[in-house]
N, C-alpha and C positions, 0 to 999 in steps of 0.2 A: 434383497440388496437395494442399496440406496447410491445414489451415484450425486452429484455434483459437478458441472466443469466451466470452464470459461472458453471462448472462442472469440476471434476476431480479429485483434489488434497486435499486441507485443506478441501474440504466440496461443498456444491453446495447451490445455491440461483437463484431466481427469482425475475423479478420488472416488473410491468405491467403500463405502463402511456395511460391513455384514456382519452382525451378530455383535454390534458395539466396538469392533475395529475397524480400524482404517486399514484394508486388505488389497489396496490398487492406489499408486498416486501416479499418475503419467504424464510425463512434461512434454512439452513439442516447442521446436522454436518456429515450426510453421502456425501460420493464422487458421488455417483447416483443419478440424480434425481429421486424423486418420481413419482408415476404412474401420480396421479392427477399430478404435477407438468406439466410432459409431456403432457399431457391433454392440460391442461392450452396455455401451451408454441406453441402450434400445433393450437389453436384456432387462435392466432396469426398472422395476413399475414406477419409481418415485424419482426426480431428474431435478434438481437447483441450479438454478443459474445463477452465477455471480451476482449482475446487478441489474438493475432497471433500466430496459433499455427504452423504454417512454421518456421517462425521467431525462435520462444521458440527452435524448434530441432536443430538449427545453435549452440544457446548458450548450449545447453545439449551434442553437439557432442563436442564441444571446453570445459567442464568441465567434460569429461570423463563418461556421462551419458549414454553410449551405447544400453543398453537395452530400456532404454525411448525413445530414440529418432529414433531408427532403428523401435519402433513397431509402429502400427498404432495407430492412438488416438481415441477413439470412442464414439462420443459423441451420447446421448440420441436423442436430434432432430438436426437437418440442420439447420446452422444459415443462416442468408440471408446476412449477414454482419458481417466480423472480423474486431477489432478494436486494436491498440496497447493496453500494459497495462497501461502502467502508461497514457494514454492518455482519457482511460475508466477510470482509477482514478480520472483524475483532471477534468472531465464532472463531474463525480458523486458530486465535491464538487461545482463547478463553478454553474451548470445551476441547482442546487438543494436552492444555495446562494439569498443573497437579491438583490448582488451585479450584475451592469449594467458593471465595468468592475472590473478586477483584480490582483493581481500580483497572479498566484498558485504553487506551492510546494507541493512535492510527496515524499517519502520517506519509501522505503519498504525493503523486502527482497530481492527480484527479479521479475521481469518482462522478459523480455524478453531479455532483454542485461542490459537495464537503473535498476538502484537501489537505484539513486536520480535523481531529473528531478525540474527545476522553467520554468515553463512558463507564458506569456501572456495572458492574458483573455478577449474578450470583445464581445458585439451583435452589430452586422451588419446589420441591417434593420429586428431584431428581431431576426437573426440566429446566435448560440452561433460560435466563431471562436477561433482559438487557435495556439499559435506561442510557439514554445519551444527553449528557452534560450540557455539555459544550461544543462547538463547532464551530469552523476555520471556512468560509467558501473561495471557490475560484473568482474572480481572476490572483486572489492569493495562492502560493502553492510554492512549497521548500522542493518539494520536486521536481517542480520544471525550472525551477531557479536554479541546483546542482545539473540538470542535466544542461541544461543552456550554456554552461560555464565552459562543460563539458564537452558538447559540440564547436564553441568557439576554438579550443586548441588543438581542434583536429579528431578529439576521437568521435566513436560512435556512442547519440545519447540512446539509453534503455539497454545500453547492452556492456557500456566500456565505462562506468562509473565507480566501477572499483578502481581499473586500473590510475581515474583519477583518484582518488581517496589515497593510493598509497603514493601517489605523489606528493601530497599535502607535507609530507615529512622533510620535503629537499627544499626548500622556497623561506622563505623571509615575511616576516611577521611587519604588515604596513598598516599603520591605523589610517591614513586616508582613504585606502583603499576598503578597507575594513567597512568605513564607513560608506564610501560610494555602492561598493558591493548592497550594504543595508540595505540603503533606499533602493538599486535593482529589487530583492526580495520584495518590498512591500508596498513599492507605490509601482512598479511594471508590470505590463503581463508578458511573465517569460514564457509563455505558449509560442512567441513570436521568437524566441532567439534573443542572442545579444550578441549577434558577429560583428556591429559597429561599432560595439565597446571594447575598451581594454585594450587599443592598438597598440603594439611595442612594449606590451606587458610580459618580462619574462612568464612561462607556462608555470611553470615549479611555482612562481610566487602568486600567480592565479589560483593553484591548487592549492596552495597555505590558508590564503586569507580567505577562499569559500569553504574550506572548514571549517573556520572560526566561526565564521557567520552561521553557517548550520546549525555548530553545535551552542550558539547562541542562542539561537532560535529555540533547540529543541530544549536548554535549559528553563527558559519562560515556559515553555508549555508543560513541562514535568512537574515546574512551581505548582502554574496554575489547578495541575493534576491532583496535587497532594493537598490543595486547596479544598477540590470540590469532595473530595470522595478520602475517606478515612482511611482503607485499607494500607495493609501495609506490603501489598503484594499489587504490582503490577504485569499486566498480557498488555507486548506493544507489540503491533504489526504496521504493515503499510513496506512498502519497495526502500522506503527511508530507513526501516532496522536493520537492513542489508548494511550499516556503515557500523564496519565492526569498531573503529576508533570512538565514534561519540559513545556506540554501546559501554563500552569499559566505564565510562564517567559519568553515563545516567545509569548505571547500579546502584550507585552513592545513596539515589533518590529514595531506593525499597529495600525491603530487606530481602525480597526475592524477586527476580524476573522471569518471563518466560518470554523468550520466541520462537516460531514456530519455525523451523527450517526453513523454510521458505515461505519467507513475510510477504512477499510480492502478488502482484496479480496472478498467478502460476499456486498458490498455493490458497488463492481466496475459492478454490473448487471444493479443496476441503472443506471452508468455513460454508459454503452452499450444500453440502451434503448433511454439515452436521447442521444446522440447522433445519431441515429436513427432520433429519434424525431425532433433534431438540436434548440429547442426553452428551452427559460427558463421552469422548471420543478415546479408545484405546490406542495409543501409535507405537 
């Protein structure tokens, strides 16, 4: 058996591939794994971990994370393998997919530096490989920029960004806003929030125009996608393919897509196993 998981921060998960399935995926909304979990995970000879957590304290020292990054990080069990994040993202959708090769796209909050990423996809005499294009860093990030919005009106970010998303449909369509929103995205770091902006801004028309801006954004980077890489098939992950509205309108882009159930960090356990693994993954 081959295991995979993530632990720490938004929650912890588990994914178990034996004999070329995926035969265990287990979500926790707590940051510790569970007893069994560990159990489980320790039964294991071969253990992927999401991402690099060396890497992660460069970016936490450079975004004034000081306490995070000076402690130790302590994980449940010893992986036997670190994997980047967004690189455990785009396993999770690539060797989970139908697809033999493909163009893949990531798009989260943050990872380790990267906060969008398109790469290559294809199998080499069965073993999945992977070339990375292009790459987006923090202090950019469409992630923290929807969840900021999102905390600004009251709900919970990492957890309540659906419930914004289906607000987006009751609110009014503002091109100055539209635009002020933009430059939030690209010249702020919404790591910090934006509860000093947007005072007396109906909520509903908050959740309009930061869709728009989203699905702005993620139209450039689909352009740029079909740019670098020929394929007519894209695998897109990242906690950003959880918006099931932009989803419908970046179809247009391929003539096939794939996401993985759970694109999120929760599901990058699988992309750490199968990698491990290195073969296409049965679900």
């Amino acid at each position: 058996m081959i295991a995979g998981f993530t632990e720490g921060f938004h929650g912890s998960s588990i994914a178990i591939i034996e004999n070329g399935s995926l035969t265990s995926f287990d979500v926790s909304d707590y940051r510790s794994l569970s007893d069994e979990q560990i159990s489980l995970l320790n039964s294991c000879e071969y253990r992927g971990f999401y991402e690099n957590v060396w890497l992660k304290k460069t970016r936490q020292i450079y975004s004034g994370q000081y306490n995070t990054a000076f402690s130790k990080r302590q994980l449940s069990v010893k992986p036997t393998h670190y994997f980047n994040h967004h690189k455990s993202h785009i396993a999770t959708a690539f060797q989970t997919s139908p697809f033999e090769e493909s163009t893949g796209i990531v798009v989260d909050s943050i990872g380790e530096w990267d906060s969008v990423s398109i790469w290559k996809c294809w199998y080499d005499s069965g073993f999945a490989k992977y070339k990375k294009l292009w790459s987006k860093k923090y202090p950019f990030s469409i992630g923290l920029f929807y969840s900021s919005i999102t905390d600004k009106i009251g709900l919970i970010p990492n957890k309540e960004e659906n419930i914004f998303m289906g607000m987006s449909s009751q609110g009014n369509i503002d091109e100055s806003l539209i635009r002020k929103m933009t430059d939030q995205l690209r010249n702020r770091n919404n790591h910090r929030g934006c509860r000093s902006m947007y005072d007396g801004v109906d909520k509903f028309d908050l959740a309009t125009n930061t869709q728009v801006v989203l699905e702005n954004e993620l139209f450039e980077i689909f352009t740029l996608a079909k740019q670098l890489n020929s394929s007519n098939n894209v695998c897109y992950g990242g906690g950003v393919a959880f918006n099931s509205i932009a989803n419908k309108k970046l179809k247009s882009y391929y003539d096939d897509m794939w996401i993985f159930k759970n694109p999120s960090d929760a599901g990058s356990a699988v992309g750490a196993a199968a990698l491990v693994y290195g073969k296409k993954v049965n679900v």
